[in-house]
mmCIF file of the N, C-alpha and C atoms, coordinates in Angstrom:
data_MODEL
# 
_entry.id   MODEL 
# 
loop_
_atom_site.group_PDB 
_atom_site.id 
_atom_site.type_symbol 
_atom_site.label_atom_id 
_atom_site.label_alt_id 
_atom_site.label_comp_id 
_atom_site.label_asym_id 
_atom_site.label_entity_id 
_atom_site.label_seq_id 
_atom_site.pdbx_PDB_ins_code 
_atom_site.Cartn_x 
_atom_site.Cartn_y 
_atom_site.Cartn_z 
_atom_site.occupancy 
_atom_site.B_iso_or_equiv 
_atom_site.pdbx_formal_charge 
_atom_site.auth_seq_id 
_atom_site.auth_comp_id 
_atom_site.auth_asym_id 
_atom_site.auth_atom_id 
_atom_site.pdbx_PDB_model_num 
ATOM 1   N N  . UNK A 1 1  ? 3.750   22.551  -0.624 1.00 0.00 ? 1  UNK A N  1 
ATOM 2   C CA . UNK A 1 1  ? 2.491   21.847  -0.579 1.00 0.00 ? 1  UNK A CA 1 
ATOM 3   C C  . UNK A 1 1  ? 2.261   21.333  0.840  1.00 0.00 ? 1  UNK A C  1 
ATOM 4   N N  . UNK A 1 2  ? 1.252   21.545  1.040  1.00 0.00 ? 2  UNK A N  1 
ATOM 5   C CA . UNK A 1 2  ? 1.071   21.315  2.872  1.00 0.00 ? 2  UNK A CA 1 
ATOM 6   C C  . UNK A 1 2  ? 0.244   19.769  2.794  1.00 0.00 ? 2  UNK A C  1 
ATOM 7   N N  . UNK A 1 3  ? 0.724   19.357  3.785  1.00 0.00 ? 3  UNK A N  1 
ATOM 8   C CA . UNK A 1 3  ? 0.175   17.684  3.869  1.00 0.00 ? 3  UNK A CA 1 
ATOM 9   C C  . UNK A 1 3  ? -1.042  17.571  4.674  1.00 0.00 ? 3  UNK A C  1 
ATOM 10  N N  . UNK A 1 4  ? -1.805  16.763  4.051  1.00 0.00 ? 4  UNK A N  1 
ATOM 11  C CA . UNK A 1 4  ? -2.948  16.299  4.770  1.00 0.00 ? 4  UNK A CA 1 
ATOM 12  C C  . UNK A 1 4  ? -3.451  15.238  5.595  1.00 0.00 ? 4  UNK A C  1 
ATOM 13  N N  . UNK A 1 5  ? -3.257  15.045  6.867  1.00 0.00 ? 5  UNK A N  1 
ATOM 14  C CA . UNK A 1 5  ? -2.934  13.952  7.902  1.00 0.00 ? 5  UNK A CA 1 
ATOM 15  C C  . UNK A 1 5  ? -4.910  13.023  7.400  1.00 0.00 ? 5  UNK A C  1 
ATOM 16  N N  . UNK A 1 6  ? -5.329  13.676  7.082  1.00 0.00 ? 6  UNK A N  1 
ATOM 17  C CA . UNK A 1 6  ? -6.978  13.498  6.692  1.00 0.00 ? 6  UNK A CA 1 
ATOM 18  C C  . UNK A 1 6  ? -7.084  12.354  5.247  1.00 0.00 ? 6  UNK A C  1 
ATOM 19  N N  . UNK A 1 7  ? -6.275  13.377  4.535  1.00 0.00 ? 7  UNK A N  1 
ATOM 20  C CA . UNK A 1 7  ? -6.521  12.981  3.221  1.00 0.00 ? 7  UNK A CA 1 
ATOM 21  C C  . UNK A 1 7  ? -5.670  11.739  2.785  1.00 0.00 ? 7  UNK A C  1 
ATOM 22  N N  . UNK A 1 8  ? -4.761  11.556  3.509  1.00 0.00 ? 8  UNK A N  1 
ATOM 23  C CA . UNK A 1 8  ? -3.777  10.674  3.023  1.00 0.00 ? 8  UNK A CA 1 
ATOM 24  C C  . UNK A 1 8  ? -4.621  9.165   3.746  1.00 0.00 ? 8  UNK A C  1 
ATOM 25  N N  . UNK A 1 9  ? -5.028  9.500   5.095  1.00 0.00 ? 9  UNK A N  1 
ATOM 26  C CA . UNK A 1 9  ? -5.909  8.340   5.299  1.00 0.00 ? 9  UNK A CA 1 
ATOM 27  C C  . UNK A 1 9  ? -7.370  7.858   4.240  1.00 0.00 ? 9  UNK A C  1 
ATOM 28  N N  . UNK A 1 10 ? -7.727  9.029   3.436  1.00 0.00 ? 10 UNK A N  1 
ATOM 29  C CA . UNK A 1 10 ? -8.827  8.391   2.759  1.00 0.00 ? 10 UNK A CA 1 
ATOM 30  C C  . UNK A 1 10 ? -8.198  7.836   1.256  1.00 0.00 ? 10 UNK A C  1 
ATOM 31  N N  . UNK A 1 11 ? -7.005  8.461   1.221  1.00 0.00 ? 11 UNK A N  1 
ATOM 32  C CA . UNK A 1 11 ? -6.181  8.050   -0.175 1.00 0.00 ? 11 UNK A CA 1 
ATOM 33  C C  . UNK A 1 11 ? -5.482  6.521   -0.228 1.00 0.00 ? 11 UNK A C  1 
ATOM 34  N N  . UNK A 1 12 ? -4.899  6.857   0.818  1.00 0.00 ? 12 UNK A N  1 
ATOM 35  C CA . UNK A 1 12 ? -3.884  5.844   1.469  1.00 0.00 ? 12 UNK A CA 1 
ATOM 36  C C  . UNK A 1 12 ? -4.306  3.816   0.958  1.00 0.00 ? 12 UNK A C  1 
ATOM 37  N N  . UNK A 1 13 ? -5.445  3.571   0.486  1.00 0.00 ? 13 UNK A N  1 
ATOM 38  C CA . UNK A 1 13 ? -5.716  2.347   0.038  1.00 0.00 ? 13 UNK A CA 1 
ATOM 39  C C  . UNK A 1 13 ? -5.818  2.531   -1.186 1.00 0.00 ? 13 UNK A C  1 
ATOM 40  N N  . UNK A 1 14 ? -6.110  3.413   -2.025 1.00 0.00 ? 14 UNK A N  1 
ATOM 41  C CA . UNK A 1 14 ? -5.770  3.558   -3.459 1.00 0.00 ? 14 UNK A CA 1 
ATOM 42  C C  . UNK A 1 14 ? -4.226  3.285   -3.655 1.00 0.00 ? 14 UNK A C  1 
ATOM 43  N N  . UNK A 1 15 ? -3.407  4.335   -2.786 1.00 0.00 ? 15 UNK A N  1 
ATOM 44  C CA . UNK A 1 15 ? -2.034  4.026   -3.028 1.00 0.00 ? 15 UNK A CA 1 
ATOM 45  C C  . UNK A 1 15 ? -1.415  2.787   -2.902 1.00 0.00 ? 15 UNK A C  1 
ATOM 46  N N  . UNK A 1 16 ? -2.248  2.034   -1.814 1.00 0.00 ? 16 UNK A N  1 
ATOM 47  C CA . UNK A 1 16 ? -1.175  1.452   -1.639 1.00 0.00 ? 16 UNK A CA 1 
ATOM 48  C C  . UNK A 1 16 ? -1.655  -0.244  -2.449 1.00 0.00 ? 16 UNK A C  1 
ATOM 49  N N  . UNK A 1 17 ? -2.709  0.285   -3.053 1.00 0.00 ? 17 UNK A N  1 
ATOM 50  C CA . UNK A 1 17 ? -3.099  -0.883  -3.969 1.00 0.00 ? 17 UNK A CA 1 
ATOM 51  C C  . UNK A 1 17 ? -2.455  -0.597  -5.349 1.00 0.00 ? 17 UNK A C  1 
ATOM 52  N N  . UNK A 1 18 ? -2.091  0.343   -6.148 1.00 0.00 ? 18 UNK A N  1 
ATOM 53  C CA . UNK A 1 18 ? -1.544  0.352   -6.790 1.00 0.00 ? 18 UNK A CA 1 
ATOM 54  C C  . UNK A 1 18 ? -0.052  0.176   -6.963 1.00 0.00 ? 18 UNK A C  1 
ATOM 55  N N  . UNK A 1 19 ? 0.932   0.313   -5.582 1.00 0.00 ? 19 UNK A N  1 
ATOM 56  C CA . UNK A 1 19 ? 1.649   -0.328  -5.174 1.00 0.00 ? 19 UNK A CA 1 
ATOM 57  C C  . UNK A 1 19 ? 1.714   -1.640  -5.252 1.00 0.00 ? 19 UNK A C  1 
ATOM 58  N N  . UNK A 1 20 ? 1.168   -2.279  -4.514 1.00 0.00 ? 20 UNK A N  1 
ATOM 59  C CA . UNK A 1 20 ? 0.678   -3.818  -4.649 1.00 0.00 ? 20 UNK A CA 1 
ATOM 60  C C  . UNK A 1 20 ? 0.899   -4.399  -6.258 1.00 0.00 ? 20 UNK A C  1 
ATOM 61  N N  . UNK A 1 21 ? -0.606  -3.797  -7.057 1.00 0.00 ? 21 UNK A N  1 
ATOM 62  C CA . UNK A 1 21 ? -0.327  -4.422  -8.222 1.00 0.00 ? 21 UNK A CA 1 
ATOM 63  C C  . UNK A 1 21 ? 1.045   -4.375  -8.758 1.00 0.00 ? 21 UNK A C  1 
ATOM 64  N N  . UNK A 1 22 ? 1.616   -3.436  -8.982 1.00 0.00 ? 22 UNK A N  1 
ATOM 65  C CA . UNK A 1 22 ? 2.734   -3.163  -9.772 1.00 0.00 ? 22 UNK A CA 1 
ATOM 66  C C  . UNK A 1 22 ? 3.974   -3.946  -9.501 1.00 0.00 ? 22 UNK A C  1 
ATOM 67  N N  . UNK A 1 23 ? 3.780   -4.278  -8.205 1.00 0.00 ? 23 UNK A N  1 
ATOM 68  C CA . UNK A 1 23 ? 5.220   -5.137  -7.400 1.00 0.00 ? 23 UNK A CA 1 
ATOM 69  C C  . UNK A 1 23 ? 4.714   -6.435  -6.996 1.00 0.00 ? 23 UNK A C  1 
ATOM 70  N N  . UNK A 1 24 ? 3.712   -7.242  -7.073 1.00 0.00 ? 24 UNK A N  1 
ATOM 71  C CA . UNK A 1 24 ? 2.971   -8.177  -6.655 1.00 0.00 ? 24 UNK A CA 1 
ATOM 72  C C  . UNK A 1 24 ? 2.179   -8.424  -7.730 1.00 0.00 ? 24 UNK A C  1 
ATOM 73  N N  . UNK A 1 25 ? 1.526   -7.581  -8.034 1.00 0.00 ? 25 UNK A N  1 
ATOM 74  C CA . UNK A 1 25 ? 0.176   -8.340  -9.119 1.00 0.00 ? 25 UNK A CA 1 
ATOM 75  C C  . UNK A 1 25 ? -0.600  -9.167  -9.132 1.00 0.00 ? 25 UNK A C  1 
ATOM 76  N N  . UNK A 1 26 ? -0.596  -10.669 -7.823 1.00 0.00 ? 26 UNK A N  1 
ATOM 77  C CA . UNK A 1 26 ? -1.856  -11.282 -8.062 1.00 0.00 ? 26 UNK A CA 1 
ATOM 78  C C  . UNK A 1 26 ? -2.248  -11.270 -6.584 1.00 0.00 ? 26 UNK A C  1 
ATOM 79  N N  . UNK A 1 27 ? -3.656  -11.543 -6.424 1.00 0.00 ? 27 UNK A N  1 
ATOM 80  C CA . UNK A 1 27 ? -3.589  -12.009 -4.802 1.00 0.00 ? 27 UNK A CA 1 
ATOM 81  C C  . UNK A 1 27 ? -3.508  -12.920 -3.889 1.00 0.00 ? 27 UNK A C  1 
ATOM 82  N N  . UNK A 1 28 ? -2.871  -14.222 -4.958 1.00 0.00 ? 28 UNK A N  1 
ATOM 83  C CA . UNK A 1 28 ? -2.003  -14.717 -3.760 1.00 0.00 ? 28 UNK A CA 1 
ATOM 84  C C  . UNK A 1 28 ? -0.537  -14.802 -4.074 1.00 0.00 ? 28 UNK A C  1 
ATOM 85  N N  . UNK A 1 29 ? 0.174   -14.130 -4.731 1.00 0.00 ? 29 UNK A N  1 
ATOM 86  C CA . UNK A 1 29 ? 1.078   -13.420 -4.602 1.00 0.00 ? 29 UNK A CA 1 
ATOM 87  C C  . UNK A 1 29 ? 1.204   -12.579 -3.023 1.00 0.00 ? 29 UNK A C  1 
ATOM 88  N N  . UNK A 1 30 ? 0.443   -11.574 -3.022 1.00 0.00 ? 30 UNK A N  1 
ATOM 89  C CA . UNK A 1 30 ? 0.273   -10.383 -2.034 1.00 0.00 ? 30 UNK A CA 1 
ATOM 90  C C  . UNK A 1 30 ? -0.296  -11.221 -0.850 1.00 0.00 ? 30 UNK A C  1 
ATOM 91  N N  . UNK A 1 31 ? -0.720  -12.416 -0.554 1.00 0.00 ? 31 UNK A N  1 
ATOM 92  C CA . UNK A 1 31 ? -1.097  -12.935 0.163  1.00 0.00 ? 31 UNK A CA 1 
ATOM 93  C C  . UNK A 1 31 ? -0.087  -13.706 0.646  1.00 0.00 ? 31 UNK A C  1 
ATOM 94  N N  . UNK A 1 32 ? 0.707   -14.565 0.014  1.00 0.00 ? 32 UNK A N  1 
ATOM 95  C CA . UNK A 1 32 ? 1.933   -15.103 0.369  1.00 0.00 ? 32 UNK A CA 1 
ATOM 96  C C  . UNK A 1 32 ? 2.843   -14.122 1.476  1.00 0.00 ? 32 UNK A C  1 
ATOM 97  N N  . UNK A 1 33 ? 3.698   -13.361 0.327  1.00 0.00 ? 33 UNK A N  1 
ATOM 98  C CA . UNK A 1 33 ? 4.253   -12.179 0.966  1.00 0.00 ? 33 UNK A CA 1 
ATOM 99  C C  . UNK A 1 33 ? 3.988   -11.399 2.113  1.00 0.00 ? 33 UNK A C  1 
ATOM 100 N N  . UNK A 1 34 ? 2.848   -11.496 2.407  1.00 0.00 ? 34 UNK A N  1 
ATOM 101 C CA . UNK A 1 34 ? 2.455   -10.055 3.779  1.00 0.00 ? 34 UNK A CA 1 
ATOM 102 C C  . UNK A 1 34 ? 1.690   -11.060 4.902  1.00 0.00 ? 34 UNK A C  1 
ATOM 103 N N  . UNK A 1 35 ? 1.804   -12.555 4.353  1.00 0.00 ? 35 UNK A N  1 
ATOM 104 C CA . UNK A 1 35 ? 0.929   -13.342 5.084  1.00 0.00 ? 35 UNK A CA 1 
ATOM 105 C C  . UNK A 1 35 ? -0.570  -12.766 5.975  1.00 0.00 ? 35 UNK A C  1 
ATOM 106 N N  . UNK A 1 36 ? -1.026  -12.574 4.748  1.00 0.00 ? 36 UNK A N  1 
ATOM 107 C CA . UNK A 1 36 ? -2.550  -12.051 4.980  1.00 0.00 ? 36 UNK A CA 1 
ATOM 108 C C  . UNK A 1 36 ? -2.941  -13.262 4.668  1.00 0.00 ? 36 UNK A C  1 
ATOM 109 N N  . UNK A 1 37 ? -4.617  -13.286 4.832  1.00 0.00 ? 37 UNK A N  1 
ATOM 110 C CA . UNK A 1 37 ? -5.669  -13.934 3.863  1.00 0.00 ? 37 UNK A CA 1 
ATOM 111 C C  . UNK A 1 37 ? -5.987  -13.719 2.756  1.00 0.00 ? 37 UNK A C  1 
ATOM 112 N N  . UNK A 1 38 ? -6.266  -14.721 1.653  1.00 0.00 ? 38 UNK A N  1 
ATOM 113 C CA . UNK A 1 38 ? -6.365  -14.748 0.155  1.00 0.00 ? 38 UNK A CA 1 
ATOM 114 C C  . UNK A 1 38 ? -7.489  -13.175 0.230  1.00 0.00 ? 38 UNK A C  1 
ATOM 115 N N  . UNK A 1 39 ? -8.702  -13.201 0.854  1.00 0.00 ? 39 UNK A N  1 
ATOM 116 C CA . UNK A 1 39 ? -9.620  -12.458 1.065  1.00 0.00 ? 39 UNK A CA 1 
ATOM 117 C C  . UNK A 1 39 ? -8.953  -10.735 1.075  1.00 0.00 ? 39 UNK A C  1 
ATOM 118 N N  . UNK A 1 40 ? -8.275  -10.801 1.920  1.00 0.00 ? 40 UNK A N  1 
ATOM 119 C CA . UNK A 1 40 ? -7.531  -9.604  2.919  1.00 0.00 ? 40 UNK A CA 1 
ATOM 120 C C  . UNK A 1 40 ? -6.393  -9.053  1.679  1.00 0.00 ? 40 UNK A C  1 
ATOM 121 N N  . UNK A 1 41 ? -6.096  -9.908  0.724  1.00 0.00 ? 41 UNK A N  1 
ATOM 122 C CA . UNK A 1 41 ? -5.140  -9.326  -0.190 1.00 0.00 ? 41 UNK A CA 1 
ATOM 123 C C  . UNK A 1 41 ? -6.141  -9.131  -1.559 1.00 0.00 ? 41 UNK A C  1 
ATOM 124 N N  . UNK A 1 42 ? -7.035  -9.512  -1.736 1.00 0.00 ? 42 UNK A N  1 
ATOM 125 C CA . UNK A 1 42 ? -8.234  -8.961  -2.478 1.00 0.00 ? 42 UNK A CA 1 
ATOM 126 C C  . UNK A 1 42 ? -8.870  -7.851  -2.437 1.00 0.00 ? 42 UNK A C  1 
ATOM 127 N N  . UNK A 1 43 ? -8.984  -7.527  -0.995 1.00 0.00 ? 43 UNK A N  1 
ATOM 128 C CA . UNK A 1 43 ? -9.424  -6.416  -0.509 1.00 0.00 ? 43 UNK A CA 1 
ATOM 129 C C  . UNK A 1 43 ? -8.514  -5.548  -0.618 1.00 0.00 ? 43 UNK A C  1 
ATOM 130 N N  . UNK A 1 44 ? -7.081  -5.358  -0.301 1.00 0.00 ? 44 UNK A N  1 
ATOM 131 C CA . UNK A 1 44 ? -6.288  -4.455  -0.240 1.00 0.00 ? 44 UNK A CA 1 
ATOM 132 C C  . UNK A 1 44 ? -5.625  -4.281  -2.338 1.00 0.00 ? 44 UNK A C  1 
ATOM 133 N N  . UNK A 1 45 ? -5.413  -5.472  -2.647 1.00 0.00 ? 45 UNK A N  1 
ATOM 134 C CA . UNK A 1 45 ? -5.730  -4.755  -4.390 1.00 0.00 ? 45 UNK A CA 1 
ATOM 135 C C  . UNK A 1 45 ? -6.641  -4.320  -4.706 1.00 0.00 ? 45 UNK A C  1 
ATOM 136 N N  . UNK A 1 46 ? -8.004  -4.483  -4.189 1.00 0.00 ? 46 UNK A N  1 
ATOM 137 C CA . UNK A 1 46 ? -8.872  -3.266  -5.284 1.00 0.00 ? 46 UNK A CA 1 
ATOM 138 C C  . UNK A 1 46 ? -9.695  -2.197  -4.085 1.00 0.00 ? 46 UNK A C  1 
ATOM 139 N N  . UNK A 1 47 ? -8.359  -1.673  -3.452 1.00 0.00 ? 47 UNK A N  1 
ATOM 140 C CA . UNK A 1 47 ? -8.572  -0.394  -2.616 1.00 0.00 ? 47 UNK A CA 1 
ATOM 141 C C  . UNK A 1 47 ? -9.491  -0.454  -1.740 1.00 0.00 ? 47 UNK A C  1 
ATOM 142 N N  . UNK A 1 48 ? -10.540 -1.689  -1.002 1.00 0.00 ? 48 UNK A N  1 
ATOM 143 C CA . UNK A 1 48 ? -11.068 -1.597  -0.431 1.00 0.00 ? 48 UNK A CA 1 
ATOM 144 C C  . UNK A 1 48 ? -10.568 -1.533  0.909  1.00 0.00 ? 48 UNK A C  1 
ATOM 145 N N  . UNK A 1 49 ? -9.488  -1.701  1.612  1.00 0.00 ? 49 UNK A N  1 
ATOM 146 C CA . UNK A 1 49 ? -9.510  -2.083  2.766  1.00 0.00 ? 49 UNK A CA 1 
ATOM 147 C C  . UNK A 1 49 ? -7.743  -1.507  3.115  1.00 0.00 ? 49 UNK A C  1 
ATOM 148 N N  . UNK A 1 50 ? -6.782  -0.881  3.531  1.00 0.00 ? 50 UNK A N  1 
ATOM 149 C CA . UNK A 1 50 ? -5.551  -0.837  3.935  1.00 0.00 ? 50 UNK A CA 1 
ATOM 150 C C  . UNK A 1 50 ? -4.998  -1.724  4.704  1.00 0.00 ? 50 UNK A C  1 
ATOM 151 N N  . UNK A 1 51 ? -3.088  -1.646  4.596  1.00 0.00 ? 51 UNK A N  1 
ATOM 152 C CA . UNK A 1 51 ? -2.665  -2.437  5.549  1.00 0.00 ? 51 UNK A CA 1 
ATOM 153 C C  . UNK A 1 51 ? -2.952  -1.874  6.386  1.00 0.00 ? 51 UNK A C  1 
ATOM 154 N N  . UNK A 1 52 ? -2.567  -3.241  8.019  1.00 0.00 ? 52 UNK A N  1 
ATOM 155 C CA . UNK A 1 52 ? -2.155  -2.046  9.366  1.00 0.00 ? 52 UNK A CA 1 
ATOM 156 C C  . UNK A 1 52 ? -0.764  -1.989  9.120  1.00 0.00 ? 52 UNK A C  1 
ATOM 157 N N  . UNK A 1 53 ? 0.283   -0.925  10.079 1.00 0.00 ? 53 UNK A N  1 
ATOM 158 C CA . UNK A 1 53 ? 1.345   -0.574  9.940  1.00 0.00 ? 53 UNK A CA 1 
ATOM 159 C C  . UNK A 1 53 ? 2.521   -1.681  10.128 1.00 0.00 ? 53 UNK A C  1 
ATOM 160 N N  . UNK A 1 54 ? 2.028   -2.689  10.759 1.00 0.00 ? 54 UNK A N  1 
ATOM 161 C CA . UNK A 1 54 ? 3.123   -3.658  10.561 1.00 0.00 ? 54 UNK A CA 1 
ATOM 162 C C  . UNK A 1 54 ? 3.349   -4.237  9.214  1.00 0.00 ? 54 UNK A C  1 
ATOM 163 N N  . UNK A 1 55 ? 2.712   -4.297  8.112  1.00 0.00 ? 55 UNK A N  1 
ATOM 164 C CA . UNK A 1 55 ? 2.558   -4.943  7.050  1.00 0.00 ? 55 UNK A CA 1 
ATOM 165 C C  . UNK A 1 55 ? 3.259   -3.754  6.165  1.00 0.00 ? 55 UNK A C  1 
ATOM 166 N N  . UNK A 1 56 ? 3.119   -2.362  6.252  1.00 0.00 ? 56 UNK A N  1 
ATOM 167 C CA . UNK A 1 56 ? 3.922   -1.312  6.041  1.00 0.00 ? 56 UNK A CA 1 
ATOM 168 C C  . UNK A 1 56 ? 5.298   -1.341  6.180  1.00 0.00 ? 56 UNK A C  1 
ATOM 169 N N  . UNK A 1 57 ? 5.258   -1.604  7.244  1.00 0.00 ? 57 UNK A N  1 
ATOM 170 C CA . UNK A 1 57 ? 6.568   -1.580  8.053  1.00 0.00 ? 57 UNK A CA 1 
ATOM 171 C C  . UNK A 1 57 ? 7.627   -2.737  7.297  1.00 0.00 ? 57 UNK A C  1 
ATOM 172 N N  . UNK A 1 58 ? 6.875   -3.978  7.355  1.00 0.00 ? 58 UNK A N  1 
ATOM 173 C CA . UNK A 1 58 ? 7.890   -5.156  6.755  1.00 0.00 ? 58 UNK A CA 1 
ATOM 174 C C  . UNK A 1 58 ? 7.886   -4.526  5.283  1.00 0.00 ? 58 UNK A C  1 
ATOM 175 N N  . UNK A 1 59 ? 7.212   -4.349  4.640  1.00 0.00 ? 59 UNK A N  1 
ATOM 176 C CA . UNK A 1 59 ? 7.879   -4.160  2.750  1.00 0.00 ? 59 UNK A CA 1 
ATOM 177 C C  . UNK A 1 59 ? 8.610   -2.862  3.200  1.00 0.00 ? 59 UNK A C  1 
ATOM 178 N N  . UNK A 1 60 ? 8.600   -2.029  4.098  1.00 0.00 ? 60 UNK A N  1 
ATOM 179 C CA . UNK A 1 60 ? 9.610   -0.809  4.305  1.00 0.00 ? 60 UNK A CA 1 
ATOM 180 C C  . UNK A 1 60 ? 10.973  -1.389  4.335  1.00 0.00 ? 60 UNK A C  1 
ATOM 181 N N  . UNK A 1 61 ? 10.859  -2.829  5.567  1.00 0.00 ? 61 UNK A N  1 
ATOM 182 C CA . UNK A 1 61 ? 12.259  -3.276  5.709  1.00 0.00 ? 61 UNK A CA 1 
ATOM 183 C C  . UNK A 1 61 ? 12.747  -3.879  4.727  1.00 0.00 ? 61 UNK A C  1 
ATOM 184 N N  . UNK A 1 62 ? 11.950  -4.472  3.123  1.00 0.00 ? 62 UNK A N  1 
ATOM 185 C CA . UNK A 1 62 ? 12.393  -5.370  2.854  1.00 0.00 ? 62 UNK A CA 1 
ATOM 186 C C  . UNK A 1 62 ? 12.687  -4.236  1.217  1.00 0.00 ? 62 UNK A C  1 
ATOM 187 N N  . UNK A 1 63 ? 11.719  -3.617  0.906  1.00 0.00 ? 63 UNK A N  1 
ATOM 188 C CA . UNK A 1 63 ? 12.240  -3.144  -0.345 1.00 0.00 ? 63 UNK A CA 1 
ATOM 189 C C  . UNK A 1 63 ? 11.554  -1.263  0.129  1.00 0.00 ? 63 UNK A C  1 
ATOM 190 N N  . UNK A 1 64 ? 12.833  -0.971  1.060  1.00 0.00 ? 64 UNK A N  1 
ATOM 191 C CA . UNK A 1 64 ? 12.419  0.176   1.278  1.00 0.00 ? 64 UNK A CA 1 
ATOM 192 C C  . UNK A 1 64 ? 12.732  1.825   0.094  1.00 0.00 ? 64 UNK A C  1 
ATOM 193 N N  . UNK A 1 65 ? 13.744  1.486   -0.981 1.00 0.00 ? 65 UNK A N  1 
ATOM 194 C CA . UNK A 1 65 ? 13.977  2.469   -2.153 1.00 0.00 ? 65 UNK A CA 1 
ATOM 195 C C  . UNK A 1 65 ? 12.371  2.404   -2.848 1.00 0.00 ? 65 UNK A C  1 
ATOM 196 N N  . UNK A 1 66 ? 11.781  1.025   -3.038 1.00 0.00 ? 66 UNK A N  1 
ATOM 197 C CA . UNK A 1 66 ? 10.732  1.316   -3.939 1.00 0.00 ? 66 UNK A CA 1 
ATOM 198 C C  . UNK A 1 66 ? 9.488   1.833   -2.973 1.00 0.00 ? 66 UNK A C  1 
ATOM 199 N N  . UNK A 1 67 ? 9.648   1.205   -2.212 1.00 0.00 ? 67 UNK A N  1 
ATOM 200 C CA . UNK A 1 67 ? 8.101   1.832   -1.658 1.00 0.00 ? 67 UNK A CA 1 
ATOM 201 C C  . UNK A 1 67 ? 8.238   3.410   -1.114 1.00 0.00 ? 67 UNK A C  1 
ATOM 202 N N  . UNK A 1 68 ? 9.829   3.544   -0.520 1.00 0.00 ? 68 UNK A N  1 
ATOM 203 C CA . UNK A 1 68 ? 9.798   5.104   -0.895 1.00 0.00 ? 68 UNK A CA 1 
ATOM 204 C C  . UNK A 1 68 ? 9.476   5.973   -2.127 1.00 0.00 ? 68 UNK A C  1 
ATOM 205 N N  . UNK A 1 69 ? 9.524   6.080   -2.929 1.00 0.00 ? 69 UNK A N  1 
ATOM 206 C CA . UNK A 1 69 ? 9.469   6.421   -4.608 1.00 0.00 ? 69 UNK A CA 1 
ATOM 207 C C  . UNK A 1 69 ? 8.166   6.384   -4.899 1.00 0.00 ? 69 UNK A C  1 
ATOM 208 N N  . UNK A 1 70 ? 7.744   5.169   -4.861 1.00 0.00 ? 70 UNK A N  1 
ATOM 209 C CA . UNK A 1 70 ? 5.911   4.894   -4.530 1.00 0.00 ? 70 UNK A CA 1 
ATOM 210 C C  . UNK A 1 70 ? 5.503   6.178   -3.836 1.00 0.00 ? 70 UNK A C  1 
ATOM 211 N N  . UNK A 1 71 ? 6.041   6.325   -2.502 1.00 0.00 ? 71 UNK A N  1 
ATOM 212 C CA . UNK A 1 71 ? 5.069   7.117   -1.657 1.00 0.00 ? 71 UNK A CA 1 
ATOM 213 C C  . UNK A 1 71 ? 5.085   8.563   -1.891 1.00 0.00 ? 71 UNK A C  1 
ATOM 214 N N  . UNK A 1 72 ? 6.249   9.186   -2.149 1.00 0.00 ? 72 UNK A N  1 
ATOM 215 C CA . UNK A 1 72 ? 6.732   10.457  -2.292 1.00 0.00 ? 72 UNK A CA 1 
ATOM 216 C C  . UNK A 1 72 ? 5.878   10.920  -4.144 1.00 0.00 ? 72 UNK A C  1 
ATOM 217 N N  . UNK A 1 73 ? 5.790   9.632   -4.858 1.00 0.00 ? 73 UNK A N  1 
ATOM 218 C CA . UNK A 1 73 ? 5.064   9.917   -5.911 1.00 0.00 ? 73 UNK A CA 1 
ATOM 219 C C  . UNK A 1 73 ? 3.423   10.464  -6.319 1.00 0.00 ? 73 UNK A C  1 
ATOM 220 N N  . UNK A 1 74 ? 3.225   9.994   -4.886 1.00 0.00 ? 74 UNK A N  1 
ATOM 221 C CA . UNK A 1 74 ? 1.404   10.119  -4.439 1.00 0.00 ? 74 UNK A CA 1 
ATOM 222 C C  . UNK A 1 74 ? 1.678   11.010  -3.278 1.00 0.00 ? 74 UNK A C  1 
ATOM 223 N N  . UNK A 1 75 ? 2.587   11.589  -3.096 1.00 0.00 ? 75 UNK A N  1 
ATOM 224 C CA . UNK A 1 75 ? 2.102   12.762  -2.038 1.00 0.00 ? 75 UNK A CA 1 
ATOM 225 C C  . UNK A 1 75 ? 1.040   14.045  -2.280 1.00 0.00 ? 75 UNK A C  1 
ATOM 226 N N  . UNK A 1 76 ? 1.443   14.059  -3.626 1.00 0.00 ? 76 UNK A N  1 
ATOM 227 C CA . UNK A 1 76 ? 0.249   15.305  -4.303 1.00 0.00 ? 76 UNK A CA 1 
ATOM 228 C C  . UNK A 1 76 ? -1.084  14.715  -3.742 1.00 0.00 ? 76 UNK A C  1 
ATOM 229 N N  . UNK A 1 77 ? -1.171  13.486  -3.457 1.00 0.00 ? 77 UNK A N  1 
ATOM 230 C CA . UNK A 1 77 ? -2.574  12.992  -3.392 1.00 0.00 ? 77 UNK A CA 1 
ATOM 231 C C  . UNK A 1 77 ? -3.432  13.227  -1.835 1.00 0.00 ? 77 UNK A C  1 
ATOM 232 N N  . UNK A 1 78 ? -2.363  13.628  -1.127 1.00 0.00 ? 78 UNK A N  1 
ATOM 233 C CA . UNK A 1 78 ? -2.512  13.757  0.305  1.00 0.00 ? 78 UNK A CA 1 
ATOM 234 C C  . UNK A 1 78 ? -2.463  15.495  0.766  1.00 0.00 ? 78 UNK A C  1 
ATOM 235 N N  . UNK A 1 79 ? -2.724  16.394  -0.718 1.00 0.00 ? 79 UNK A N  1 
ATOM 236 C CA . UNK A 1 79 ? -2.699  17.794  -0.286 1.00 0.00 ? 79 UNK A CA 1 
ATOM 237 C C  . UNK A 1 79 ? -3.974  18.274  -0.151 1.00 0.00 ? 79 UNK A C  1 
# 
């Protein structure tokens, strides 16, 4: 399956909001944690808006088995 450097950017806030809910679930939960704004973690649970890569980066360092598993699970989504 060949990857889509395109598609994964227009996917990429679906994923990673469903991420979110599942391991976080409220938004200030997700707001606490990634020290966003109450707003900014609203936006990123209901797919409007993505992290930037530092906010990636820290749940990589901190629970990097799940958010791998997460990602490799939605790769179909990026073909």
């Amino acid at each position: 399956m060949a990857f889509d450097p395109y598609r994964m950017r227009v996917e990429f806030a679906e994923i990673w909001a469903d991420y979110l809910r599942k391991h976080y679930g409220r938004a200030e939960t997700v707001a606490y944690m990634f020290g966003v704004t109450f707003q900014t973690a609203c936006n990123w649970l209901s797919g409007v808006s993505r992290p930037t890569g530092d906010k990636v980066m820290l749940e990589f360092a901190s629970h990097p088995d799940r958010l791998l598993e997460h990602a490799l699970k939605h790769m179909d989504r990026a073909a």
